[in-house]
C-alpha positions in Angstrom: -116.4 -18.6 193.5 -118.7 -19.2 190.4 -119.4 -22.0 188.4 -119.4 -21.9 184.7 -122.7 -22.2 183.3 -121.9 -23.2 179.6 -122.4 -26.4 178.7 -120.0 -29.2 178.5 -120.1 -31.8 175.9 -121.4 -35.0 177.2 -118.9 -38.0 177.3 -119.9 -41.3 177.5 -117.2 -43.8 178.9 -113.1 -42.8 178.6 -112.8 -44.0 174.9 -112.3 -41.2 171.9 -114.6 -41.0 169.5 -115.2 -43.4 167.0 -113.3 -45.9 169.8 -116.4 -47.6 171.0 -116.7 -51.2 169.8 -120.0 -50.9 168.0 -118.3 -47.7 166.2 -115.3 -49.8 165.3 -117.0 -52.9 164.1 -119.6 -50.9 162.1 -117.0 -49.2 160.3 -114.8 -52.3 159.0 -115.3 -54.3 155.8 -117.5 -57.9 156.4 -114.6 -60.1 156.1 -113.0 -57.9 159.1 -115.9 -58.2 161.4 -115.6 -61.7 162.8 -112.3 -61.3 163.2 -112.7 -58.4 165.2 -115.1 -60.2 166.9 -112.7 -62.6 168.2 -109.8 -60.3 169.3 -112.4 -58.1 170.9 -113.7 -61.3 172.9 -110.0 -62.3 173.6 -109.3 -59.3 175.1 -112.6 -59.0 177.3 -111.4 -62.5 178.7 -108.0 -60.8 179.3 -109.4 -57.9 181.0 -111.7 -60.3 183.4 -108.4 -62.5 184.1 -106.1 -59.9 184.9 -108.3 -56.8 186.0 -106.5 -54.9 183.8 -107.9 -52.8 181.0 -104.7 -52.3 179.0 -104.7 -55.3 176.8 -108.7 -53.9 176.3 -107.8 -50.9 174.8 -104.6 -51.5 173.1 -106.8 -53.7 171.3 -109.8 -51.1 170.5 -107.0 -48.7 169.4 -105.5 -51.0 166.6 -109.1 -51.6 165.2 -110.1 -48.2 165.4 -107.3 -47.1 163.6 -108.4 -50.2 160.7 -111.8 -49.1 161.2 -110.6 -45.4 159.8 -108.0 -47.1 157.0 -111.7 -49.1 156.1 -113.9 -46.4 155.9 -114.0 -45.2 152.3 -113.7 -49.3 151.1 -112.7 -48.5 147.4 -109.8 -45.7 149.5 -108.7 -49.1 151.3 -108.6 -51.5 148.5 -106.8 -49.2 146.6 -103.7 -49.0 149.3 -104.1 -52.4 150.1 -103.3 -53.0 145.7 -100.6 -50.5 146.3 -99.2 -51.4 149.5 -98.9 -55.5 147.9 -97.3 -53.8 144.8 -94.6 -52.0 146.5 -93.9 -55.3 149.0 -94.4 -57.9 146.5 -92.0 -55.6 143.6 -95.2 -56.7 141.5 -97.9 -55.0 139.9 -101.3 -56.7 141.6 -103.0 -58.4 138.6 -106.3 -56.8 138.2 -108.4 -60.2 138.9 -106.3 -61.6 142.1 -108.5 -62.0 144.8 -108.5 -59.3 147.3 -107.6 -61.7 150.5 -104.7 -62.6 148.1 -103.7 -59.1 148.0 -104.1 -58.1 151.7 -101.7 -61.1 152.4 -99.3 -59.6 149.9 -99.4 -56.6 151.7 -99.3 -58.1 155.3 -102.7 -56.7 156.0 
């Protein structure tokens, strides 16, 4: 029997790309970051309490997935403005506040 001799790409840890913490936190708009912080802490105590990595990584794959929505920031507002429209049966007043508009659109 022989062994391959191409190499393999090197993985670091079980998470996908872009689904380390650093990569997810880097990649969301300021206002997002602390509270990212927060539910990653939350679910680092979780994981310690139970010894149980779901909770962990159910958590990782929500941000990531806001961490991709985030990454072209003018891209986000603009579904965010669209998003509150449709919901709200309103067109989003061109001054409002965009924390106003995020909790229009329930994001």
């Amino acid at each position: 029997m022989t062994t391959s001799t191409s190499p393999r790409p090197e993985r670091r840890g079980s998470l996908a790309r872009g689904a380390s913490p650093a990569s997810i936190r880097a990649a969301l708009l300021p206002e997002d970051k602390t509270v990212f912080d927060a539910a990653y802490e939350d679910a680092l105590e979780r994981a310690r309490r139970d010894y149980d990595l779901a909770a962990l990584h159910d958590t990782l794959e929500n941000w990531r997935r806001q961490a991709i929505a985030q990454s072209d920031p003018e891209a986000f507002r603009l579904m965010v403005r669209r998003a509150a429209a449709f919901f709200s049966g309103e067109p989003v007043p061109s001054d409002e506040p965009f924390a106003v508009t995020r909790a229009k659109a329930g994001m």
